[in-house]
N, CA, C and O atoms as a Tinker XYZ file with bonds, in Angstrom:
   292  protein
     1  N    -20.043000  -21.994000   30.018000    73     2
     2  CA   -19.720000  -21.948000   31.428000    64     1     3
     3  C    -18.799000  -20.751000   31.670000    63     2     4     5
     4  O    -17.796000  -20.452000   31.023000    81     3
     5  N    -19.241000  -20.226000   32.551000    73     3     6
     6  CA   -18.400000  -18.848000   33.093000    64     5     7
     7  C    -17.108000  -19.103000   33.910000    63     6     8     9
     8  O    -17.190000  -20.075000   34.661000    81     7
     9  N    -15.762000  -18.335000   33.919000    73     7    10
    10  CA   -14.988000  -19.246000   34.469000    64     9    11
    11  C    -14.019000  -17.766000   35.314000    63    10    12    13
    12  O    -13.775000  -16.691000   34.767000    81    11
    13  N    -13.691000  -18.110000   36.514000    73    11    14
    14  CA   -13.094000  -17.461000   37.386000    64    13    15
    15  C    -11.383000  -18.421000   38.003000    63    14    16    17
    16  O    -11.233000  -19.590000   38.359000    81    15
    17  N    -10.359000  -17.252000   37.887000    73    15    18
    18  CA    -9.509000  -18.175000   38.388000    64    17    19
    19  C     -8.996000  -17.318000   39.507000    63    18    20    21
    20  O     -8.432000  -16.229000   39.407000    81    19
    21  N     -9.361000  -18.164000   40.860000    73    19    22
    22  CA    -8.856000  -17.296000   41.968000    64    21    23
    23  C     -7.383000  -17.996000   42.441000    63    22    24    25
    24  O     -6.946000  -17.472000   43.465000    81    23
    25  N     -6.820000  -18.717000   42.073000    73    23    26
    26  CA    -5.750000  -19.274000   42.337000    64    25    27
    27  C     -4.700000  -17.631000   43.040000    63    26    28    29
    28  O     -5.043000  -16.496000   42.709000    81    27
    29  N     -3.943000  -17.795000   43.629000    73    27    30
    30  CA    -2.736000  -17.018000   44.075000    64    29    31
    31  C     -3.562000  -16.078000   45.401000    63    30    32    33
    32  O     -2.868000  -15.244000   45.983000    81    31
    33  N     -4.798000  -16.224000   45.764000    73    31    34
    34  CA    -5.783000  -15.452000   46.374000    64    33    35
    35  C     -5.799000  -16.100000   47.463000    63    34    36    37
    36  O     -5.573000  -17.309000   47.507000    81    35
    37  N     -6.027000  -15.487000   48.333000    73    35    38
    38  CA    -6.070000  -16.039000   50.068000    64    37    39
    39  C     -7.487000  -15.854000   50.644000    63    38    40    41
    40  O     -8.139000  -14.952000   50.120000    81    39
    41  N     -8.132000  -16.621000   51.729000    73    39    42
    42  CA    -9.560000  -16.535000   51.834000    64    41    43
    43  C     -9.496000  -14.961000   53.424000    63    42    44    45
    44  O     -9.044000  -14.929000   54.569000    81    43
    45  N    -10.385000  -13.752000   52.328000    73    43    46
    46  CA   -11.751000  -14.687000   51.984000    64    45    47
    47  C    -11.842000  -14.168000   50.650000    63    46    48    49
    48  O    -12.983000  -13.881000   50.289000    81    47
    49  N    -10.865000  -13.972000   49.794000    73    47    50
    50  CA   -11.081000  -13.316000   48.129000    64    49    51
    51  C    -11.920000  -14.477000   47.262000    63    50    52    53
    52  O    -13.092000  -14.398000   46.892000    81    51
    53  N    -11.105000  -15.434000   47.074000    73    51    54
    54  CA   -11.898000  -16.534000   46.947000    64    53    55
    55  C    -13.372000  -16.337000   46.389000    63    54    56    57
    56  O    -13.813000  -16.306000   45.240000    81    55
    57  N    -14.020000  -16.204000   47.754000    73    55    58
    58  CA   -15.420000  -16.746000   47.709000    64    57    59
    59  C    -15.975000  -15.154000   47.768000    63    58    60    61
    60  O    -17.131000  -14.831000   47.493000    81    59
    61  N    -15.382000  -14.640000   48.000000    73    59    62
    62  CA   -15.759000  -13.253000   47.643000    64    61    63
    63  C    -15.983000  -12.812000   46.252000    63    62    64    65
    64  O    -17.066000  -12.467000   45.780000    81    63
    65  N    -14.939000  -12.855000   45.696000    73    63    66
    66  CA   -15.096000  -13.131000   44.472000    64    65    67
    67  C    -16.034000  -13.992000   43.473000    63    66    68    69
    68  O    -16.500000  -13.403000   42.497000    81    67
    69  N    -16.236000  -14.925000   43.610000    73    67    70
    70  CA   -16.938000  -16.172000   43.160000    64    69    71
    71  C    -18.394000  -15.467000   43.861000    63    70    72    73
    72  O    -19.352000  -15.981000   43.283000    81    71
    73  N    -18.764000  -14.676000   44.690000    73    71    74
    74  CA   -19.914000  -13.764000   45.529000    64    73    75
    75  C    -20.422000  -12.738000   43.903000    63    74    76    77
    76  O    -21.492000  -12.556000   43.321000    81    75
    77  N    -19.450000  -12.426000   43.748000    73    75    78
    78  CA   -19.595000  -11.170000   43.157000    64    77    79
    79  C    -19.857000  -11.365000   41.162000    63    78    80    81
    80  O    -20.600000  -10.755000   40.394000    81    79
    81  N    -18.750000  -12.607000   40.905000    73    79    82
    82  CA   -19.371000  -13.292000   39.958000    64    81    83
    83  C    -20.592000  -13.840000   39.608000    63    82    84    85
    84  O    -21.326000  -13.691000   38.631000    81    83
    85  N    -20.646000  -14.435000   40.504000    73    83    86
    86  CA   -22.547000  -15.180000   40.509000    64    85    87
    87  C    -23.410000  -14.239000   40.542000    63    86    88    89
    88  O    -24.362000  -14.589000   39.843000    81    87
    89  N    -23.548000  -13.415000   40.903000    73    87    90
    90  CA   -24.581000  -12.169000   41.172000    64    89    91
    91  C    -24.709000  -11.598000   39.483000    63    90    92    93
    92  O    -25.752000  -11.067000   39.102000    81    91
    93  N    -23.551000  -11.780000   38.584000    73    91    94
    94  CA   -23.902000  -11.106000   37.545000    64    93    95
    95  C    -24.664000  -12.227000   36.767000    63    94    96    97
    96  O    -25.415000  -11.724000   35.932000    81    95
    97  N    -24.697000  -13.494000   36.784000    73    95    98
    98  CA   -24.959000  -14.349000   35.927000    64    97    99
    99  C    -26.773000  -14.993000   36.350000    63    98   100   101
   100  O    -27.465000  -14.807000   37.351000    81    99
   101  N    -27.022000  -15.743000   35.121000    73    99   102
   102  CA   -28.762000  -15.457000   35.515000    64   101   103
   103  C    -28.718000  -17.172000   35.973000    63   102   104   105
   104  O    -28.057000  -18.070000   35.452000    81   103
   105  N    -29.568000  -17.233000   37.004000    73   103   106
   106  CA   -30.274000  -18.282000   37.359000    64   105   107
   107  C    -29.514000  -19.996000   36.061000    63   106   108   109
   108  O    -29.467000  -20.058000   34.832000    81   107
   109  N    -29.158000  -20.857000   36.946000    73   107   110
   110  CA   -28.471000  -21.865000   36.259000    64   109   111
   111  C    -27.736000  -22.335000   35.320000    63   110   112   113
   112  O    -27.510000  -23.426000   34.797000    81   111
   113  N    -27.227000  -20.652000   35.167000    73   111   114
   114  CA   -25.676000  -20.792000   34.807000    64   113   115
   115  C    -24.779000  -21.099000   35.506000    63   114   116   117
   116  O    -25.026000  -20.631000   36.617000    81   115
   117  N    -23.420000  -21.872000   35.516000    73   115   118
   118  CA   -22.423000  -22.326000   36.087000    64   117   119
   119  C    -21.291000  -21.526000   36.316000    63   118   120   121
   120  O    -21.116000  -20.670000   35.449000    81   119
   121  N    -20.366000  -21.557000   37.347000    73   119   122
   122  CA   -19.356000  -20.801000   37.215000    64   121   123
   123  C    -18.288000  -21.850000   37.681000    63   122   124   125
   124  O    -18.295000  -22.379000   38.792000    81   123
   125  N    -17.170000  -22.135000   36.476000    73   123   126
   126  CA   -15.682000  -23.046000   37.077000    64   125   127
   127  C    -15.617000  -22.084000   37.812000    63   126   128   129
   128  O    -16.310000  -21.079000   37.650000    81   127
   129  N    -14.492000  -22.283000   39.052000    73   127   130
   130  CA   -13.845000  -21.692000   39.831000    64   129   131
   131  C    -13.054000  -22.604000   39.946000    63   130   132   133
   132  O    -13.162000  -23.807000   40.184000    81   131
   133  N    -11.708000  -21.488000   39.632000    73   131   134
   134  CA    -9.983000  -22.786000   40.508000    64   133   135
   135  C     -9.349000  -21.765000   41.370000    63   134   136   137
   136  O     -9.123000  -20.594000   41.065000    81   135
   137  N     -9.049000  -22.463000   42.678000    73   135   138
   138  CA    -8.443000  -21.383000   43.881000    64   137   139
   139  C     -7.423000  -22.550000   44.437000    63   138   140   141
   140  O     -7.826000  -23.701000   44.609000    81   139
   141  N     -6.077000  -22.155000   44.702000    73   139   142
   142  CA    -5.166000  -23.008000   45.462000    64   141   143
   143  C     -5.438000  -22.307000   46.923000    63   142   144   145
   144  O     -4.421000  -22.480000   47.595000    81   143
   145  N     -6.147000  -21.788000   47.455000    73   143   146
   146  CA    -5.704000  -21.603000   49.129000    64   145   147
   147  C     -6.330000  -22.567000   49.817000    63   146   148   149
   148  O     -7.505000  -22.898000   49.656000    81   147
   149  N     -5.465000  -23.086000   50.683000    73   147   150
   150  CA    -5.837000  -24.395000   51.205000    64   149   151
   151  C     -7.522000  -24.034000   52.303000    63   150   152   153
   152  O     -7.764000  -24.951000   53.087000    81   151
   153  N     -8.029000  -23.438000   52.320000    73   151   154
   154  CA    -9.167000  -22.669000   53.353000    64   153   155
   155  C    -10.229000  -22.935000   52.121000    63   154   156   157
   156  O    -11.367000  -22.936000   52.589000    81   155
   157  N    -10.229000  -23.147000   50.780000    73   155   158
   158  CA   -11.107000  -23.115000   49.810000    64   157   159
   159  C    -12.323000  -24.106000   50.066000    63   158   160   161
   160  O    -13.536000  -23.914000   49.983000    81   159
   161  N    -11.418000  -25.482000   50.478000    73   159   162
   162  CA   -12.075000  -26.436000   50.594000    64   161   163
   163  C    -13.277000  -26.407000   51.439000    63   162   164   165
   164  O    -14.320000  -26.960000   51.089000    81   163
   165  N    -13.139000  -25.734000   52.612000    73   163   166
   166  CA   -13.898000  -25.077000   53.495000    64   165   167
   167  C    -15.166000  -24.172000   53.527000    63   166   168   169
   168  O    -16.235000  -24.068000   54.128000    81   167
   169  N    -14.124000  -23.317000   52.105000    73   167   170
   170  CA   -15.076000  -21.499000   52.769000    64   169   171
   171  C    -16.352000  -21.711000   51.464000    63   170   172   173
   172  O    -17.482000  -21.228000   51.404000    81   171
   173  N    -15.419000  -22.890000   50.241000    73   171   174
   174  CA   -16.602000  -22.422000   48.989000    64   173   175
   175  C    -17.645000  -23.387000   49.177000    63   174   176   177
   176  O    -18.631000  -22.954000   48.581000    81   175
   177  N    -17.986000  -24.850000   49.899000    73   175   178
   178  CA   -19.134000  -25.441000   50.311000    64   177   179
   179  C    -19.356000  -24.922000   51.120000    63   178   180   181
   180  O    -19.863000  -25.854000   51.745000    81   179
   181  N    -19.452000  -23.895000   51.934000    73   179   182
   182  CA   -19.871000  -23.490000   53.136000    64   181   183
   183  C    -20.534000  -22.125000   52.581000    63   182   184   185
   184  O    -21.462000  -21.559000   53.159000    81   183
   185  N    -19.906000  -21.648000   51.324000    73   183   186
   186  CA   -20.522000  -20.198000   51.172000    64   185   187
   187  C    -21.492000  -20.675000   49.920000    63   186   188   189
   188  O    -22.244000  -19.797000   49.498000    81   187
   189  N    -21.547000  -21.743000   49.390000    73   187   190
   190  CA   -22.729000  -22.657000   48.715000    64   189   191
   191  C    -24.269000  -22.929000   49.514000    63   190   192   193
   192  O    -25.449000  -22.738000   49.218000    81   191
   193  N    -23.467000  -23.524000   50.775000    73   191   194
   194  CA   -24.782000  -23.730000   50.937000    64   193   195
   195  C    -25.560000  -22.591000   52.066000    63   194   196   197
   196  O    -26.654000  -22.678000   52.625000    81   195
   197  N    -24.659000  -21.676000   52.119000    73   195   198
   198  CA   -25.530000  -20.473000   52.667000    64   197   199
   199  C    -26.154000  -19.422000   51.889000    63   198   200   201
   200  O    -27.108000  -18.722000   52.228000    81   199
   201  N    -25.630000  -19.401000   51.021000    73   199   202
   202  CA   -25.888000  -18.607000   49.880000    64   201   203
   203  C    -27.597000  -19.052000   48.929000    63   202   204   205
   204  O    -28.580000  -18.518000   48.415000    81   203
   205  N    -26.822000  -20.727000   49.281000    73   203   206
   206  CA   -28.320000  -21.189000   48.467000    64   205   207
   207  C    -27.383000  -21.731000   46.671000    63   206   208   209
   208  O    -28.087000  -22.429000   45.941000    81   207
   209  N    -27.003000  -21.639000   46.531000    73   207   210
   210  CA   -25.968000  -22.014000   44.940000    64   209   211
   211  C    -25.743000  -23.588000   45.830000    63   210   212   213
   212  O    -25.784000  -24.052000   46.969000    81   211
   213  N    -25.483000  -23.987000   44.386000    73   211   214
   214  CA   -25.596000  -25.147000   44.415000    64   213   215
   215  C    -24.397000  -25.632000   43.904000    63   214   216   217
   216  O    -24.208000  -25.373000   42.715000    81   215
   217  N    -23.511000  -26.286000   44.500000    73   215   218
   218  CA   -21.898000  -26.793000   44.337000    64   217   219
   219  C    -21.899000  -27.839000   43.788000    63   218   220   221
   220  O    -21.793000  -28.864000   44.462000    81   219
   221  N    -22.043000  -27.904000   42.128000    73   219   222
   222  CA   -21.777000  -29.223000   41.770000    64   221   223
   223  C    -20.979000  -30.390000   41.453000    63   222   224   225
   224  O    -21.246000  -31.591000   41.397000    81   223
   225  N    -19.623000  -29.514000   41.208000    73   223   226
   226  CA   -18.506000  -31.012000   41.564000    64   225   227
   227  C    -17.268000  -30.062000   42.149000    63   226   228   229
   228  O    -17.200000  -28.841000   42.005000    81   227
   229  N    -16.408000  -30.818000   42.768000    73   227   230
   230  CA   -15.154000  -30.189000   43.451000    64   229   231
   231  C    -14.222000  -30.975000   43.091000    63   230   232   233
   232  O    -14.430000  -32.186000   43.012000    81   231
   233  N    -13.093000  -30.457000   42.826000    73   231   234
   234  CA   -11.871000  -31.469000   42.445000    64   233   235
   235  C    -10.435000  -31.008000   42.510000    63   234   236   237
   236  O    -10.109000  -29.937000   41.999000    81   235
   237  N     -9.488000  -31.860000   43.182000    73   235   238
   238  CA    -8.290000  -31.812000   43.134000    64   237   239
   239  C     -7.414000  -31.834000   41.743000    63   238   240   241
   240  O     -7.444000  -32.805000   40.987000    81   239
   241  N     -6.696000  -30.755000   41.510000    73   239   242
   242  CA    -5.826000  -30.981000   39.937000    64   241   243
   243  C     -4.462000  -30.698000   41.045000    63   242   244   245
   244  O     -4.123000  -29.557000   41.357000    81   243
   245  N     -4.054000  -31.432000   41.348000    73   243   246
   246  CA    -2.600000  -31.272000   42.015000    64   245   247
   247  C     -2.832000  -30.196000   43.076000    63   246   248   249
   248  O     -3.882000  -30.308000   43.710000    81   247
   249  N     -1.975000  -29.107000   43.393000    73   247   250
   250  CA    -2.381000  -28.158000   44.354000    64   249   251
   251  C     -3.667000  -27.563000   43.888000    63   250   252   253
   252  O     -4.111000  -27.119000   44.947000    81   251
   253  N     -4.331000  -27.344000   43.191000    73   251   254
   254  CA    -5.355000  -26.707000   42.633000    64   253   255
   255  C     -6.808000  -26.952000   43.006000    63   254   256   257
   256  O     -6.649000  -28.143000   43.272000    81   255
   257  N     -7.759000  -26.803000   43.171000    73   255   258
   258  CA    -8.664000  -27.073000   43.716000    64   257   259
   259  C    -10.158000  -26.670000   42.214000    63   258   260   261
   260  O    -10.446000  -25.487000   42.030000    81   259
   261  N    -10.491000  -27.179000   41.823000    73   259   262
   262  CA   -11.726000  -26.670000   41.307000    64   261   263
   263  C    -12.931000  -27.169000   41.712000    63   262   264   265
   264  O    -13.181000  -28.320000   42.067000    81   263
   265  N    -13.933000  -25.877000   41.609000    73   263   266
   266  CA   -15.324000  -25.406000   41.732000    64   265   267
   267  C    -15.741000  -25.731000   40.547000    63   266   268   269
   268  O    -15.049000  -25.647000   39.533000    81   267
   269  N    -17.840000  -26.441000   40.628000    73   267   270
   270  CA   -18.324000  -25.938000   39.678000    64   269   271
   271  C    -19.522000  -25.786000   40.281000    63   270   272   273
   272  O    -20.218000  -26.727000   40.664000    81   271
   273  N    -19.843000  -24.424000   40.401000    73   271   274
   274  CA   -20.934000  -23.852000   41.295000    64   273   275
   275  C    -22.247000  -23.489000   40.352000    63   274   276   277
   276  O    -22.091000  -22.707000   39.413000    81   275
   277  N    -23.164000  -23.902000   40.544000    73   275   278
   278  CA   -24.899000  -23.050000   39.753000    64   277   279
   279  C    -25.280000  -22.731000   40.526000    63   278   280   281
   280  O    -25.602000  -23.215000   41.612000    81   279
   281  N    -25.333000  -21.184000   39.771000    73   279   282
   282  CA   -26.334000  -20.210000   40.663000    64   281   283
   283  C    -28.058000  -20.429000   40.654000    63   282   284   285
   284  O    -29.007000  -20.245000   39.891000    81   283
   285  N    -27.864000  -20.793000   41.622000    73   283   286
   286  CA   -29.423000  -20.796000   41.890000    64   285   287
   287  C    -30.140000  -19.216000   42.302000    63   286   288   289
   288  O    -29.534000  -18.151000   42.181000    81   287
   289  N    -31.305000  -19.334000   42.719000    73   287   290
   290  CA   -32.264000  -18.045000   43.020000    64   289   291
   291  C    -31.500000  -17.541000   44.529000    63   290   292
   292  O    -31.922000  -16.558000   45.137000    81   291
């Protein structure tokens, strides 16, 4: 699993980032992602399902927020 930590990042780096990650990785590979900006919750199911990636679990670790996104086609 490929792993990105956007924590200390404000939106829209985030998912920008996590944009720019996925693009390198092939078809149903995963990428963790952990981001504390409170807008995450928001911007990374929302840039999932426009994108077409597929958001498979989300979770609270205290302030922390983690992603586990597969890139789909």
């Amino acid at each position: 699993m490929h792993k990105l930590d956007a924590t200390g990042l404000l939106c829209p780096l985030p998912v920008l980032k996590a944009r720019k990650r996925l693009q390198s990785l092939d078809i149903g590979d995963r990428l963790h992602m952990r981001a504390d900006d409170p807008a995450a919750v928001i911007d990374v199911p929302h840039f999932c399902a426009q994108s077409g990636h597929k958001l498979i679990e989300s979770l609270q670790d205290g302030d922390t927020q983690i992603y586990i996104i597969e890139k789909s086609a």
